[in-house]
C-alpha positions as CSV (number, residue, x, y, z in Angstrom):
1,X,83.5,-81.8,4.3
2,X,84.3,-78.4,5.7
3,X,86.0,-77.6,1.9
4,X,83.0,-78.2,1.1
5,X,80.8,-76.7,3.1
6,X,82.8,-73.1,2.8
7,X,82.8,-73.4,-1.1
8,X,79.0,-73.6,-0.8
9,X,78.7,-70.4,1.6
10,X,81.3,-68.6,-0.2
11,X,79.3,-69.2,-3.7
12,X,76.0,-68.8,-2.2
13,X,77.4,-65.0,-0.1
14,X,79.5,-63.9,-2.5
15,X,76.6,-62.2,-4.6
16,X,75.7,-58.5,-2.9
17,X,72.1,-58.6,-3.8
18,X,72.1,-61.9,-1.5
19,X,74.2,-60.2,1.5
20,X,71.8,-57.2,1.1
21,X,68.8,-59.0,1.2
22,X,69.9,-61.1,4.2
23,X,71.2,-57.9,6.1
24,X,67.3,-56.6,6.0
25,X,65.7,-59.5,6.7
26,X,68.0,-60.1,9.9
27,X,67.7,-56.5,10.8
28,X,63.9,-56.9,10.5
29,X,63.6,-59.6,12.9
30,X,65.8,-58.2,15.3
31,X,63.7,-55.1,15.4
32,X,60.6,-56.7,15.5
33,X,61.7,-59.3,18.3
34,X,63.4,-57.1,20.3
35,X,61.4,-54.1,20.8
36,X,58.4,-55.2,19.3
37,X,56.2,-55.0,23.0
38,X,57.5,-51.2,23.1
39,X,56.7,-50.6,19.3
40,X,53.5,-52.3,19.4
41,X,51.0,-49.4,18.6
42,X,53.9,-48.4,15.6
43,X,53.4,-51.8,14.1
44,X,49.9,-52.0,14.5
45,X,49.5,-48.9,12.6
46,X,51.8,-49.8,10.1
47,X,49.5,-53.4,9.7
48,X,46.2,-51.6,9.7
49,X,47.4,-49.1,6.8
50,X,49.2,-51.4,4.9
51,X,45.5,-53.3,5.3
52,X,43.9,-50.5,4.4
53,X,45.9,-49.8,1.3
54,X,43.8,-51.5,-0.8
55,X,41.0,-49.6,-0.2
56,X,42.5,-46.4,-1.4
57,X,43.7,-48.1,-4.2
58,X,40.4,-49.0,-5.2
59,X,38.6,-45.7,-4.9
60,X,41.9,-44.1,-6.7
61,X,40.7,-46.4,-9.3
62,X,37.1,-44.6,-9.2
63,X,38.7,-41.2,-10.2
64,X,38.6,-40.1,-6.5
65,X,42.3,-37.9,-5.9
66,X,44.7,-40.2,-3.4
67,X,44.1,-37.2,-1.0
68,X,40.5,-37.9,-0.7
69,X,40.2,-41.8,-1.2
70,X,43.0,-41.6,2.0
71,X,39.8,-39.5,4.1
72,X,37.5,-41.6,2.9
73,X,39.0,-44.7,3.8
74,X,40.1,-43.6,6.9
75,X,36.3,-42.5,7.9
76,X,35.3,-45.9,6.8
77,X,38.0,-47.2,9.8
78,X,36.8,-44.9,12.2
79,X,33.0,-46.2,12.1
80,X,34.1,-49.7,12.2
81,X,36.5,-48.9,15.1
82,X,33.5,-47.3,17.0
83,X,31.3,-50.1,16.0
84,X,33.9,-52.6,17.6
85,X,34.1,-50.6,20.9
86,X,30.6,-48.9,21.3
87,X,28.8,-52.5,20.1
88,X,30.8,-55.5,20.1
89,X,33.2,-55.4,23.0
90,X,30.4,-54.4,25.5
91,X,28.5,-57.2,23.6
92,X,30.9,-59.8,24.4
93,X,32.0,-58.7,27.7
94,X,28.4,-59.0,28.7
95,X,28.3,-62.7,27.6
96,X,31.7,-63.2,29.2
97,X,30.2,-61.8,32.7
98,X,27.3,-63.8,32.3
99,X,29.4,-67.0,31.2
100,X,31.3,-66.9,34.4
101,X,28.1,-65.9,36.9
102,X,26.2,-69.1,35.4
103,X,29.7,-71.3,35.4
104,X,28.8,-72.9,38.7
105,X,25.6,-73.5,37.6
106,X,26.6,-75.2,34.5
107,X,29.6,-77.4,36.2
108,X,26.6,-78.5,37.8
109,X,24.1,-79.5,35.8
110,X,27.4,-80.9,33.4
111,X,28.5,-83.0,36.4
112,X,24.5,-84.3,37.2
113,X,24.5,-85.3,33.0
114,X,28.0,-86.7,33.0
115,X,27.0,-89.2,36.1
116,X,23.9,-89.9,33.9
117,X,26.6,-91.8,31.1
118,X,27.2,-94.7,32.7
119,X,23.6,-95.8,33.3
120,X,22.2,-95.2,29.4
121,X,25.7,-96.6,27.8
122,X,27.5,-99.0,30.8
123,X,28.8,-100.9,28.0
124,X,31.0,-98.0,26.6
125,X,31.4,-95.8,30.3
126,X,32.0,-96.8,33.2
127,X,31.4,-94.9,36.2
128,X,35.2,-94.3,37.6
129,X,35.9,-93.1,34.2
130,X,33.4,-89.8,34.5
131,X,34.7,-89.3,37.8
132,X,38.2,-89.2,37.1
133,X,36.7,-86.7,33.9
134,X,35.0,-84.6,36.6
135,X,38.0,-84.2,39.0
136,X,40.3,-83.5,36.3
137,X,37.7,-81.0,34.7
138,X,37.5,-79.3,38.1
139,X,40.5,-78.7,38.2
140,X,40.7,-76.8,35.2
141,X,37.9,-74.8,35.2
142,X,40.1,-73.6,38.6
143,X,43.1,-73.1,37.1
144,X,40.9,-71.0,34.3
145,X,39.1,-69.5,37.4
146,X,42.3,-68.1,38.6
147,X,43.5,-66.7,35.4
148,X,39.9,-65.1,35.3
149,X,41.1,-63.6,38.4
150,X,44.2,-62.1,37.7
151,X,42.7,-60.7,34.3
152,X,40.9,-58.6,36.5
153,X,43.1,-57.4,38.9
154,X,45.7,-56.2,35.9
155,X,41.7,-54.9,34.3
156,X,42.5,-51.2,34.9
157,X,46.5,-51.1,33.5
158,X,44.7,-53.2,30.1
159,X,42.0,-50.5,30.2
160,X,44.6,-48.0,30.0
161,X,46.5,-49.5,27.5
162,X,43.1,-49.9,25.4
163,X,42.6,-46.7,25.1
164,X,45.5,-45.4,24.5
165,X,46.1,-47.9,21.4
166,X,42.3,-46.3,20.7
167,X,43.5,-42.8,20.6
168,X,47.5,-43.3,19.0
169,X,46.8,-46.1,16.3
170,X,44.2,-44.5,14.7
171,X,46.8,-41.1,14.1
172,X,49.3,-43.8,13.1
173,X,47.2,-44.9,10.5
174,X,46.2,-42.1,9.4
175,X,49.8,-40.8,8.8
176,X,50.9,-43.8,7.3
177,X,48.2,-43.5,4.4
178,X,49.0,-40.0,3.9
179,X,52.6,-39.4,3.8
180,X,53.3,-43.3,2.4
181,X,55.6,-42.0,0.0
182,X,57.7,-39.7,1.8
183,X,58.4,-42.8,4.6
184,X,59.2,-44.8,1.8
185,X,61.5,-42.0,0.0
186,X,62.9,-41.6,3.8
187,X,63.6,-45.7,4.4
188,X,65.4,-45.8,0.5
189,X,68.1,-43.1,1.6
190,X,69.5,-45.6,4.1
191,X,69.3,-48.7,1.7
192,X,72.4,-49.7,-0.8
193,X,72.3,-49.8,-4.6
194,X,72.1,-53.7,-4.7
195,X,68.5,-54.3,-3.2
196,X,66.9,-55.8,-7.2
197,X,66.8,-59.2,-5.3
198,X,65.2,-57.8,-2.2
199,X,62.5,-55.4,-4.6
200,X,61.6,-58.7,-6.7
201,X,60.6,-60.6,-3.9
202,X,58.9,-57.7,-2.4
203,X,56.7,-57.7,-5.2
204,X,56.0,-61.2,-5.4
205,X,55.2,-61.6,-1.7
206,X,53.2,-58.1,-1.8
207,X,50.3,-59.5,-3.8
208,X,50.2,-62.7,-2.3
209,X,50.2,-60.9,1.4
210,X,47.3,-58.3,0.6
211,X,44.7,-61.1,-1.4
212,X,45.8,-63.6,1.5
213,X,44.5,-60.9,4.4
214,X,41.9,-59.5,2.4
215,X,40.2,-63.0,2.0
216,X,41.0,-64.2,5.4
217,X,39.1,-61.2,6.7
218,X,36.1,-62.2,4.9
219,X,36.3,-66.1,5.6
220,X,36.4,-64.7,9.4
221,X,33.2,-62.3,8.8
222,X,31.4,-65.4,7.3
223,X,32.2,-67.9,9.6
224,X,31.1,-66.1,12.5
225,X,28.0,-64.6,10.7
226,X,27.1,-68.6,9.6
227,X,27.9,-70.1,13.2
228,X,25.9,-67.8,15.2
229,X,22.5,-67.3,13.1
230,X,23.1,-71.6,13.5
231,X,23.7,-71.3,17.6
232,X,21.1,-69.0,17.7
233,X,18.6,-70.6,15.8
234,X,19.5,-73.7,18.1
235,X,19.2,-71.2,20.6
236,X,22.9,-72.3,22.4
237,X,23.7,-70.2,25.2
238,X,26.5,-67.9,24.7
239,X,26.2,-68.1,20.7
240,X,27.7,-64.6,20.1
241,X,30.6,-65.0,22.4
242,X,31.5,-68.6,21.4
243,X,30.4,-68.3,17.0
244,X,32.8,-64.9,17.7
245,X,36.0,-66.7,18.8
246,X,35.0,-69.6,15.7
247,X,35.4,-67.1,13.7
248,X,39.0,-66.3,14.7
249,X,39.5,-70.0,15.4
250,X,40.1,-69.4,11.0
251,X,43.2,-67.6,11.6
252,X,44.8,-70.9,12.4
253,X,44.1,-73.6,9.9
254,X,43.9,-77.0,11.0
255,X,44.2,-76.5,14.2
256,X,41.9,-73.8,15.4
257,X,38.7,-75.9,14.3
258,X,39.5,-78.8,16.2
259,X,40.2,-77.3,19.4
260,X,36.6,-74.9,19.0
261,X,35.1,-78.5,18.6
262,X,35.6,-79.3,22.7
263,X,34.2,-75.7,23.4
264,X,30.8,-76.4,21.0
265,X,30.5,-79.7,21.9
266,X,30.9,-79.1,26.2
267,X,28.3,-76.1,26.0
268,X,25.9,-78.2,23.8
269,X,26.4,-80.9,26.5
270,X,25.7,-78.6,29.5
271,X,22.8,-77.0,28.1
272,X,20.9,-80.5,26.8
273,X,23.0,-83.6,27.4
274,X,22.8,-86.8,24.8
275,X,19.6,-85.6,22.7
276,X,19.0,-84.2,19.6
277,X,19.3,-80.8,20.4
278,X,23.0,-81.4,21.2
279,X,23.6,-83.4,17.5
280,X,22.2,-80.5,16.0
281,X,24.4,-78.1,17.3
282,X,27.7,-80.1,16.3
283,X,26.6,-81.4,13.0
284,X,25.7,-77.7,12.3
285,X,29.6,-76.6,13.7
286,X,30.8,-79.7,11.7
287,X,28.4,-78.9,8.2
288,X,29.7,-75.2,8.5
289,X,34.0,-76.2,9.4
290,X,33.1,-78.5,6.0
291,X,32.0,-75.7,3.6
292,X,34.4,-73.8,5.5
293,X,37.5,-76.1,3.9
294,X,36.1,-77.2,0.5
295,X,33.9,-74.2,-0.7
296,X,34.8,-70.9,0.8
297,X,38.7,-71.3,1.6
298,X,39.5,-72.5,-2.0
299,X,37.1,-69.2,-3.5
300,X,38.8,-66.9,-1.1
301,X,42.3,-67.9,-1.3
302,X,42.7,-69.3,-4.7
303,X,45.9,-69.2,-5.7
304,X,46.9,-67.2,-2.8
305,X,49.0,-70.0,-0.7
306,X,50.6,-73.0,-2.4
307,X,51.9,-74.5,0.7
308,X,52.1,-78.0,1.7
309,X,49.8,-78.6,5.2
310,X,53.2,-79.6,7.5
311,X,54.3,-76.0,6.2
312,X,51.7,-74.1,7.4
313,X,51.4,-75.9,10.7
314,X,54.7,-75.1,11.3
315,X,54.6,-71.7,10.5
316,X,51.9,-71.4,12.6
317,X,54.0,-72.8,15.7
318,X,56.5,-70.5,15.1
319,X,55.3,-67.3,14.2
320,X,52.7,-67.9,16.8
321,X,54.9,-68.6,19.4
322,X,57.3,-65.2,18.5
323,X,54.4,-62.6,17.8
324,X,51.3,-63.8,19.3
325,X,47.8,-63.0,17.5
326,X,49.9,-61.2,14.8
327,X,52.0,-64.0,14.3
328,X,48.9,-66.0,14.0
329,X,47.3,-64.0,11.5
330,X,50.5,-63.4,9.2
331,X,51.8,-66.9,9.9
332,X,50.6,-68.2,6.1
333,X,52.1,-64.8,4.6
334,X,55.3,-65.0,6.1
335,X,55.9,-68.5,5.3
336,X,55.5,-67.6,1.9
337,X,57.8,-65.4,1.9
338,X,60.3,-67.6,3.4
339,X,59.4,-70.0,0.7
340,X,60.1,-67.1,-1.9
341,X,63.4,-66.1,-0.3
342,X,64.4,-70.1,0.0
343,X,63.7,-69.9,-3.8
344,X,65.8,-66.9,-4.6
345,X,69.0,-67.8,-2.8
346,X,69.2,-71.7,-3.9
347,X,67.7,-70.8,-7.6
348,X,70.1,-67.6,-8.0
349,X,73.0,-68.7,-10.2
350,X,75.7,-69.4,-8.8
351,X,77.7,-67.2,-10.8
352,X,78.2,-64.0,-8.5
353,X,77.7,-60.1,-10.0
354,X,74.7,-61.5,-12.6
355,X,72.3,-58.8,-13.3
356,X,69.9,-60.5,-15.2
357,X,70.1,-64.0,-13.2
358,X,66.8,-63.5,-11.3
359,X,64.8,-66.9,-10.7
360,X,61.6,-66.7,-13.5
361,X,59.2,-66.9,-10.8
362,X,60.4,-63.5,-9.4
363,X,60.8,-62.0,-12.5
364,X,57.4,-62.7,-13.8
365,X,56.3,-60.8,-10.4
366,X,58.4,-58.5,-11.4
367,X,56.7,-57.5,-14.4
């Protein structure tokens, strides 16, 4: 067994292209995991140009020189950025602020509907039921309560730290776009010769990456727009704040639309009870998650991500748990690209020092 075992490694290593590729990747990671909190304005630069890459492509593509498709784009950025911070964040702080002023008030008036359950459906409810459901919600709410709490203590240190990602990413980003080929040139004088592997499944990830974030972005601006001309045609309290994290609930497939459903469904309750009023608002939340999965996910990301469910939950757990939000958001992208490297060492032949022996998936990328 261990014979075995090291005539597998020693056949699967002994290519350099494979040792290369494994070398960056593992340096990568150790980078990222280690001194990514420190590097965190860096890397969110480097995301937000790579993002905003194909822009510039496209209005290269109009005639405009790089030079000015680069100021251009980076104008375009700078108006949403102000749009985010002079509009929406005040926005949504406002509805946060007045979420937690009328939280008492709608504990309340939940409590006074929940005790009302066992009376209109005794044969489904019974009445120790919603009170354990009240004490357990109670506690909760407290536990949120404190976190609320200690959010604002630490307010002013994130406040600084807001504004200084304001003031450095946006230079970062600007940089990045303009002198992208002289970092790249700069990053290639420290690399070996052997890195064809490494280039191939660059290029077949690279496509897959920018059309995956490019449509995720607007399944997100659709969602939210959708949900909250629904909440507020329902007129649901707090429909900007709560059609606003719906919107990011998309970032995480699967699971992010079930867990906005307790969310929709306890605000609906507060603010009507059992009625009509309160079906409306989650058949809308369920009509829209629907279109959501069937119509807009497969137009957006067609072809994008062939990746079986399990995959993708799990990719999500992981990279999630590791980055945060930005594992989150890349957690689809960078399991295909462990799927793509999984292909490329186990379809490589096994003879070692081949050239040409490149998997035909990669080397249709390639070309």
């Amino acid at each position: 067994m261990l014979n075995m075992l090291k005539d597998w490694f020693e056949r699967r290593l002994s290519d350099p292209q494979v040792v290369i590729l494994w070398l960056i990747l593992i340096g990568s990671f150790l980078c990222i995991f280690f001194f990514g909190k420190m590097l965190t304005p860096l890397f969110a630069g480097l995301i937000i140009a790579y993002l905003l890459e194909g822009m510039v492509h496209w209005f290269t593509r109009l005639s405009l020189p790089r030079n000015a498709a680069i100021i251009l784009t980076f104008f375009l950025f700078i108006i949403c950025m102000l749009l985010l911070v002079i509009w929406l964040i005040p926005l949504l702080s406002r509805q946060v602020g007045q979420l937690i002023h009328e939280l008492p008030a709608l504990i309340a008036n939940g409590q006074k509907r929940l005790m009302q359950l066992p009376q209109k459906y005794p044969e489904f409810i019974s009445e120790s039921l919603i009170r354990e459901l009240i004490v357990y919600m109670k506690s909760e709410l407290t536990i949120i309560g404190q976190n609320i709490v200690l959010y604002s203590v630490a307010s002013v240190r994130n406040l600084i730290t807001l504004m200084v990602y304001l003031i450095l990413v946006p230079f970062l980003v600007f940089f990045f776009l303009k002198d992208k080929n002289l970092i790249l040139n700069w990053f290639k004088n420290f690399l070996p010769e052997h890195t064809k592997l490494a280039s191939n499944i660059w290029n077949e990830v690279n496509s897959q990456i920018a059309n995956y974030v490019q449509g995720k972005i607007w399944e997100i601006i659709i969602v939210w727009s959708a949900t909250y001309m629904a909440f507020s045609f329902l007129k649901l309290n707090f429909a900007m704040l709560i059609s606003f994290f719906i919107g990011l609930s998309v970032l995480v497939p699967y699971i992010g639309a079930t867990i906005m459903t307790i969310p929709v469904a306890l605000m609906a309750f507060f603010q009507w009870g059992i009625g009509h009023q309160f079906v409306y608002a989650v058949t809308a939340y369920s009509v829209i998650q629907l279109i959501d999965g069937n119509i807009l996910v497969p137009i957006l990301l067609s072809g994008v991500v062939n990746l079986h469910p399990v995959a993708i939950i799990g990719a999500i757990l992981i990279f999630g748990g590791l980055w945060g939000i930005w594992g989150l958001f890349f957690a689809i992208p960078l399991a295909t690209l462990v799927h793509a490297l999984i292909n490329a060492w186990f379809l490589r032949s096994d003879a070692p020092g081949a050239e040409g022996n490149i998997p035909p998936r990669l080397e249709s990328a390639n070309t």
